[in-house]
DSSP file (Angstrom, degrees, kcal/mol; ACC not computed):
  #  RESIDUE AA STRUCTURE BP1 BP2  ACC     N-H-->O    O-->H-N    N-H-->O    O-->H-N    TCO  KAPPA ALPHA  PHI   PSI    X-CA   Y-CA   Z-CA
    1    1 A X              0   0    0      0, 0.0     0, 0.0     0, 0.0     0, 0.0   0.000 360.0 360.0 360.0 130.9   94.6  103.2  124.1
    2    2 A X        -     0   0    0      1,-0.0     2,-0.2     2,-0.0     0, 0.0  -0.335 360.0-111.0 -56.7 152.9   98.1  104.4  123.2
    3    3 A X        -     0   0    0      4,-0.0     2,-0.5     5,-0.0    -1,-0.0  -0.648  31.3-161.7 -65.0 129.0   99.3  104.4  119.4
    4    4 A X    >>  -     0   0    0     -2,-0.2     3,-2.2     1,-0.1     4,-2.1  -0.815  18.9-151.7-128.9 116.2  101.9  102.1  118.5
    5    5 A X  H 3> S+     0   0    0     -2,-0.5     4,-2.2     1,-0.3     5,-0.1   0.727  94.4  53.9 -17.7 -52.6  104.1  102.2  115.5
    6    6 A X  H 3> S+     0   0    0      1,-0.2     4,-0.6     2,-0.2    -1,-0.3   0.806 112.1  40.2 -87.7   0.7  104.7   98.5  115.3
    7    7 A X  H X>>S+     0   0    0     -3,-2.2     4,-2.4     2,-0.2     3,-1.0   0.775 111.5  57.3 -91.3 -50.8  101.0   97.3  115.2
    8    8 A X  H 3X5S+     0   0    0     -4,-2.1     4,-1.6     1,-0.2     5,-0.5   0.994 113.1  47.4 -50.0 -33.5  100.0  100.4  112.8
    9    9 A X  H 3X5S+     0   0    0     -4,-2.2     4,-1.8    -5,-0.3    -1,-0.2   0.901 109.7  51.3 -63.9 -28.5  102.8   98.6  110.6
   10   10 A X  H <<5S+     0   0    0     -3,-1.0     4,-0.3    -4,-0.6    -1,-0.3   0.751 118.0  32.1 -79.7 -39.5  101.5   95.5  111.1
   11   11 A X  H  X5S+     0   0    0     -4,-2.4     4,-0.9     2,-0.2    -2,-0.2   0.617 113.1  63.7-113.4 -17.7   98.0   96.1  110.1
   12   12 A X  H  <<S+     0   0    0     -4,-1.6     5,-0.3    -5,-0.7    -2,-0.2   0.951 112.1  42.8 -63.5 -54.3   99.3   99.0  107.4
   13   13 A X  T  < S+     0   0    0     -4,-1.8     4,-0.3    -5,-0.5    -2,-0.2   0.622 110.7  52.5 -66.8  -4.0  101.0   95.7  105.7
   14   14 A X  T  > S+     0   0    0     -4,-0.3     4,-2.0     1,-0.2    -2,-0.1   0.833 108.4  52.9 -90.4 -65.6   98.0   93.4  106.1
   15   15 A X  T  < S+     0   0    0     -4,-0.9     4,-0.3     1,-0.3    -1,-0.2   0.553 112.8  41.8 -45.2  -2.5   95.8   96.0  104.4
   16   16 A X  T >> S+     0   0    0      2,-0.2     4,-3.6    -4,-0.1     3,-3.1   0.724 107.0  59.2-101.8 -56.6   98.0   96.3  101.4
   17   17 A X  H 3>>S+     0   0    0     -4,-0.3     4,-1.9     1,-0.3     5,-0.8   0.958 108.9  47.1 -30.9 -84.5   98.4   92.7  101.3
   18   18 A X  H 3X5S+     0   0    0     -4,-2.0     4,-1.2     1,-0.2    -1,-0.3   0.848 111.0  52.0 -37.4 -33.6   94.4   92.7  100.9
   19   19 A X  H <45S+     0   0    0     -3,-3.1    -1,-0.2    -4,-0.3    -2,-0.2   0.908 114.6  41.5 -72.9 -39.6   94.3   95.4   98.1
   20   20 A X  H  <5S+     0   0    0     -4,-3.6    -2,-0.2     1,-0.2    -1,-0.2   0.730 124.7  32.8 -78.3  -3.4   96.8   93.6   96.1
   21   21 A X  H  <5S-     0   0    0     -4,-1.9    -1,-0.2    -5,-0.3    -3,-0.2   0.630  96.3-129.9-116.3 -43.2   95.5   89.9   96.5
   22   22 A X  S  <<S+     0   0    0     -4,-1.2     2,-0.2    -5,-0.8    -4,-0.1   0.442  75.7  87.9  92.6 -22.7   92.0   90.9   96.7
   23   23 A X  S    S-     0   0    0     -6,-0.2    -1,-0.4     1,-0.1    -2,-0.3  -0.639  91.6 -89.7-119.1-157.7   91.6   88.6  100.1
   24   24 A X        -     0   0    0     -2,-0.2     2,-0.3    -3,-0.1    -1,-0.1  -0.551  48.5-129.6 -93.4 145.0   91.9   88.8  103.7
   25   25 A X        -     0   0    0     -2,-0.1     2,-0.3    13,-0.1    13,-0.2  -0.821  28.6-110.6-102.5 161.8   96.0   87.6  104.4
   26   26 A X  E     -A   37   0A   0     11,-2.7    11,-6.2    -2,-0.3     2,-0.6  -0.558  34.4-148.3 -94.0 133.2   96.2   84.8  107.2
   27   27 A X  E     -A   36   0A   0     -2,-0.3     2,-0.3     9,-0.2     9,-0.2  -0.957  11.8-159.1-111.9 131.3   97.8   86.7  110.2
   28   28 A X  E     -A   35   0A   0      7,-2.1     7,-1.3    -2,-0.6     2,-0.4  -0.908   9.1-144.4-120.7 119.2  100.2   84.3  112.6
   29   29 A X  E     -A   34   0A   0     -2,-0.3     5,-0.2     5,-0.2     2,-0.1  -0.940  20.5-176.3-103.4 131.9  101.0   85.2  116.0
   30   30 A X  E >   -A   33   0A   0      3,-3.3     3,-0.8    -2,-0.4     2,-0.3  -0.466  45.8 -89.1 -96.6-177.2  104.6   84.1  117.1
   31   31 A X  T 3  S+     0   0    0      1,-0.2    -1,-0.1    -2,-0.1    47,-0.0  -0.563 121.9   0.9 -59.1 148.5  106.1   84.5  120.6
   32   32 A X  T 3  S+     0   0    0     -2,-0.3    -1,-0.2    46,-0.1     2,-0.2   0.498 132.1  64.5  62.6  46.5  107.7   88.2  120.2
   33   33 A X  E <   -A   30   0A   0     -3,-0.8    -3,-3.3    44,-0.2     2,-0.3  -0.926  60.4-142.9 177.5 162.2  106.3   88.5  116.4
   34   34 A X  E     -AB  29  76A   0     42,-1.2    42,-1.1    -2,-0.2     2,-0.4  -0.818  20.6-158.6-135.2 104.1  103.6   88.6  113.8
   35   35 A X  E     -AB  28  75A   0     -7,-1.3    -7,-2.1    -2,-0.3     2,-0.5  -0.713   6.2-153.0 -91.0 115.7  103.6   87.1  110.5
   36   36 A X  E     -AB  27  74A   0     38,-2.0    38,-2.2    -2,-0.4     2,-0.3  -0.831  10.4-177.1-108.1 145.0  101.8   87.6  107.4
   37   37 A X  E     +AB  26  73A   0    -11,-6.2   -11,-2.7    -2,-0.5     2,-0.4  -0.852   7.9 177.0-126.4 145.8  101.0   85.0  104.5
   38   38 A X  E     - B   0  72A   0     34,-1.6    34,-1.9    -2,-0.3     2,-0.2  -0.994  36.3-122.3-131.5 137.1   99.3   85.5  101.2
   39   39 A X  E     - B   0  71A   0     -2,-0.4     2,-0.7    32,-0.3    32,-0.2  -0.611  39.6-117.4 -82.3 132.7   99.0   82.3   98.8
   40   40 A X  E     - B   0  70A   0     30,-1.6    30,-0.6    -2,-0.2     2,-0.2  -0.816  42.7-170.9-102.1 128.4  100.8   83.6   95.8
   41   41 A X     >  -     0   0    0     -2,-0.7     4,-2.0    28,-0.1     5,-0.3  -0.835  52.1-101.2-130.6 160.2   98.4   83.8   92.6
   42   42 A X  H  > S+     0   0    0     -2,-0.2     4,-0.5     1,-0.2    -1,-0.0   0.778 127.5  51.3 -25.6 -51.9   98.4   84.3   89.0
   43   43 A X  H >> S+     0   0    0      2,-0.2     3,-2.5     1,-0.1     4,-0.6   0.999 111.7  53.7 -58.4 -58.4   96.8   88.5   90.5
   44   44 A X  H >4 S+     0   0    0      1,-0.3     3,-4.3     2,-0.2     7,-0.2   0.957 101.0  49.2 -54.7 -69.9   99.7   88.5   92.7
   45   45 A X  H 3< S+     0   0    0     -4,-2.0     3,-0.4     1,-0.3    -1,-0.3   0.607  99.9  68.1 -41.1 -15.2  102.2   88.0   90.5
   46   46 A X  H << S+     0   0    0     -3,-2.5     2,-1.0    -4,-0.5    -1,-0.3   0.778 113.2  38.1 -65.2 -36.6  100.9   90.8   88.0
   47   47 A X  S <X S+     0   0    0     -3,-4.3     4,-1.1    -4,-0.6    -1,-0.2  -0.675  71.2 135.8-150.8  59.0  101.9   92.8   90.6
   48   48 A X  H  > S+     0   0    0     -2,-1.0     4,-2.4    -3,-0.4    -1,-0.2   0.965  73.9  63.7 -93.0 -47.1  105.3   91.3   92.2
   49   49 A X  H  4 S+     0   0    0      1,-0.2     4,-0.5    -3,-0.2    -1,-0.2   0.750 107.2  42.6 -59.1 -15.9  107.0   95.0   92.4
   50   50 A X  H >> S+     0   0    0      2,-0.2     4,-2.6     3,-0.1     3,-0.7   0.880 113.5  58.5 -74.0 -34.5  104.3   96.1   94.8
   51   51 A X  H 3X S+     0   0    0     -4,-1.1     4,-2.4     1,-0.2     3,-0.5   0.936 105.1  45.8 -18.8 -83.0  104.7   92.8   96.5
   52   52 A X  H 3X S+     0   0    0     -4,-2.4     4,-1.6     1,-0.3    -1,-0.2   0.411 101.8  61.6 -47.5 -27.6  107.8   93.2   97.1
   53   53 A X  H <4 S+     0   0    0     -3,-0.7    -1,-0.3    -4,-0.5    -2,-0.2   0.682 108.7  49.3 111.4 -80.2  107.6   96.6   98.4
   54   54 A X  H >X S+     0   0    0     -4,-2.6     3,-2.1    -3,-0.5     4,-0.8   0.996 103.8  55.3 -53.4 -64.2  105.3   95.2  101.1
   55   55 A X  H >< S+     0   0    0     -4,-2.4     3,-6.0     1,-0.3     2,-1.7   0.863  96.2  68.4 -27.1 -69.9  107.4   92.4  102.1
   56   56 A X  T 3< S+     0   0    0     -4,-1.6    -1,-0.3     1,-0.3    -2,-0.2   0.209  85.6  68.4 -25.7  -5.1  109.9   94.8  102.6
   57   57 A X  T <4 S+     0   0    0     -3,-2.1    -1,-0.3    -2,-1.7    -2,-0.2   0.690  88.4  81.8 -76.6 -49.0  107.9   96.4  105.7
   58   58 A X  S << S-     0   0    0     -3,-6.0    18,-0.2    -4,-0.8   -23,-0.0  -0.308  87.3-128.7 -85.7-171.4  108.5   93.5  107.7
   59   59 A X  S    S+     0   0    0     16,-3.4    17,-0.2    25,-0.0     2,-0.2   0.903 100.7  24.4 -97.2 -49.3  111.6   92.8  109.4
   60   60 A X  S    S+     0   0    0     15,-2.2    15,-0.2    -5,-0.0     2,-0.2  -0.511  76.9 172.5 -88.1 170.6  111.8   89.3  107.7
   61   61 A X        +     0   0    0     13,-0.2     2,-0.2    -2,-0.2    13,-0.2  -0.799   7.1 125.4-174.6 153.9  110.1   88.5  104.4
   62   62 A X  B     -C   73   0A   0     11,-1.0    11,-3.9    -2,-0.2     2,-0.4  -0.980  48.6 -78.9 169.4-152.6  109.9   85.6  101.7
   63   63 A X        -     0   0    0      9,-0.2     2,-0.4    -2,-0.2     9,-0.1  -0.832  35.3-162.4-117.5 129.0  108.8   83.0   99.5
   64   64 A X        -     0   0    0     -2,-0.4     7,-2.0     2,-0.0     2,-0.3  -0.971  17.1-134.8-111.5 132.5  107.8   79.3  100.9
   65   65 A X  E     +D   70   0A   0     -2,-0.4     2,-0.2     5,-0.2     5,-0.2  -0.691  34.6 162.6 -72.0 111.9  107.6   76.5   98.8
   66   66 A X  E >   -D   69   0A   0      3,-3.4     3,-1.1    -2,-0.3    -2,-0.0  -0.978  52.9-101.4-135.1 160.0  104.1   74.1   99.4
   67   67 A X  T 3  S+     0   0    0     -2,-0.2    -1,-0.1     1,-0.2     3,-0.1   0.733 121.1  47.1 -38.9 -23.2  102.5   71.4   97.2
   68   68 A X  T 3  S-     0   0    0      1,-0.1     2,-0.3    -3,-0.0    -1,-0.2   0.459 122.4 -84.2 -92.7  -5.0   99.9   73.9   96.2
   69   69 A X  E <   - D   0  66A   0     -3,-1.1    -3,-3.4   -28,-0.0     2,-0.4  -0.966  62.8 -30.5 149.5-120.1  102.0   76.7   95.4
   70   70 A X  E     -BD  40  65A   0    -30,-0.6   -30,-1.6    -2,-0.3     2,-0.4  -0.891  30.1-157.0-123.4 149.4  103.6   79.6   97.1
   71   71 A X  E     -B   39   0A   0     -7,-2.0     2,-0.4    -2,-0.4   -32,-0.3  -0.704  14.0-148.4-138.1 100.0  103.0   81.6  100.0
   72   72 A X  E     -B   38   0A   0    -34,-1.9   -34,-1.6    -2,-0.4     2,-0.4  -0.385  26.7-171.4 -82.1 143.8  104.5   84.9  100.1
   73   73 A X  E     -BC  37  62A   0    -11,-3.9   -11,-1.0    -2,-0.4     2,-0.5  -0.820  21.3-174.3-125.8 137.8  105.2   85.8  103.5
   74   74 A X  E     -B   36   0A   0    -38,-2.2   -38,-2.0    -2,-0.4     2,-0.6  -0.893  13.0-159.5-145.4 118.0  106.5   89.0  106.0
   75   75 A X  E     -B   35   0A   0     -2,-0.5   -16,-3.4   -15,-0.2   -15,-2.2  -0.747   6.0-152.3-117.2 132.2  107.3   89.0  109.5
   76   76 A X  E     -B   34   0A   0    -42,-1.1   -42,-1.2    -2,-0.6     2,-0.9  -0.869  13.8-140.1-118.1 123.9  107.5   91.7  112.1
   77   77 A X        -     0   0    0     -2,-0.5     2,-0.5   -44,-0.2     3,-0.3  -0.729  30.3-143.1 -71.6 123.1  109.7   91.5  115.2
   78   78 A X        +     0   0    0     -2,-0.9   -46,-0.1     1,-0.2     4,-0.1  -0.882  65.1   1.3 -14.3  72.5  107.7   93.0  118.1
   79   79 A X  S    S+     0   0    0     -2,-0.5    -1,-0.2     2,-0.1     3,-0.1   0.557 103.8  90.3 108.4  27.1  108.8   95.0  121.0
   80   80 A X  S    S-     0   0    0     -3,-0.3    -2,-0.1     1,-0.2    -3,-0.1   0.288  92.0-110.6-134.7  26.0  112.4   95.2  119.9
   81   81 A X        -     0   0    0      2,-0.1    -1,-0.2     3,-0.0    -2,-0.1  -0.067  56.5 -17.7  52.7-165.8  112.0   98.5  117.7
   82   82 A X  S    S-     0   0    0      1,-0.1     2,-0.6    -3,-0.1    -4,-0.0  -0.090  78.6 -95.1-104.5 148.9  112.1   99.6  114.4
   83   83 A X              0   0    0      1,-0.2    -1,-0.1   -26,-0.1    -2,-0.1  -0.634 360.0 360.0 -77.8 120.7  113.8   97.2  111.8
   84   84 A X              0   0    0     -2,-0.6    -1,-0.2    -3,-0.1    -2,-0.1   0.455 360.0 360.0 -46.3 360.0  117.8   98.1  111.2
């Protein structure tokens, strides 16, 4: 199987996501995208400049508002090249 950049990115950003949280982050397949969420916790938040830092991989990234907290979130466009 050939190498491709945007899934090694994808799975480079899940795995960080997993050091800094300490669990697995819930991975979302859109039509022509991939999204990842981490419930933002009391650990996370120790640690918001690395956070951020990851978000910043994907092409989107943010913050969602839920009754239970927060979910910080990063989305990678698929098959449309490297993010501007």
């Amino acid at each position: 199987m050939a190498y491709d950049p945007q899934i090694a990115r994808v799975q480079s950003a899940a795995a960080q996501l997993t050091a800094l949280t300490g669990a697995e982050p819930r991975i979302v397949r859109e039509p022509g995208a991939v999204r990842i969420e981490a419930d933002v916790t009391a650990r996370l938040t120790r640690r918001w400049t690395r956070l951020v830092a990851v978000l910043e991989l994907g092409t989107t990234y943010g913050l969602t508002d839920t009754e239970t907290g927060q979910i910080a979130w990063l989305r990678f466009e698929l098959g449309k090249g490297t993010r501007p």
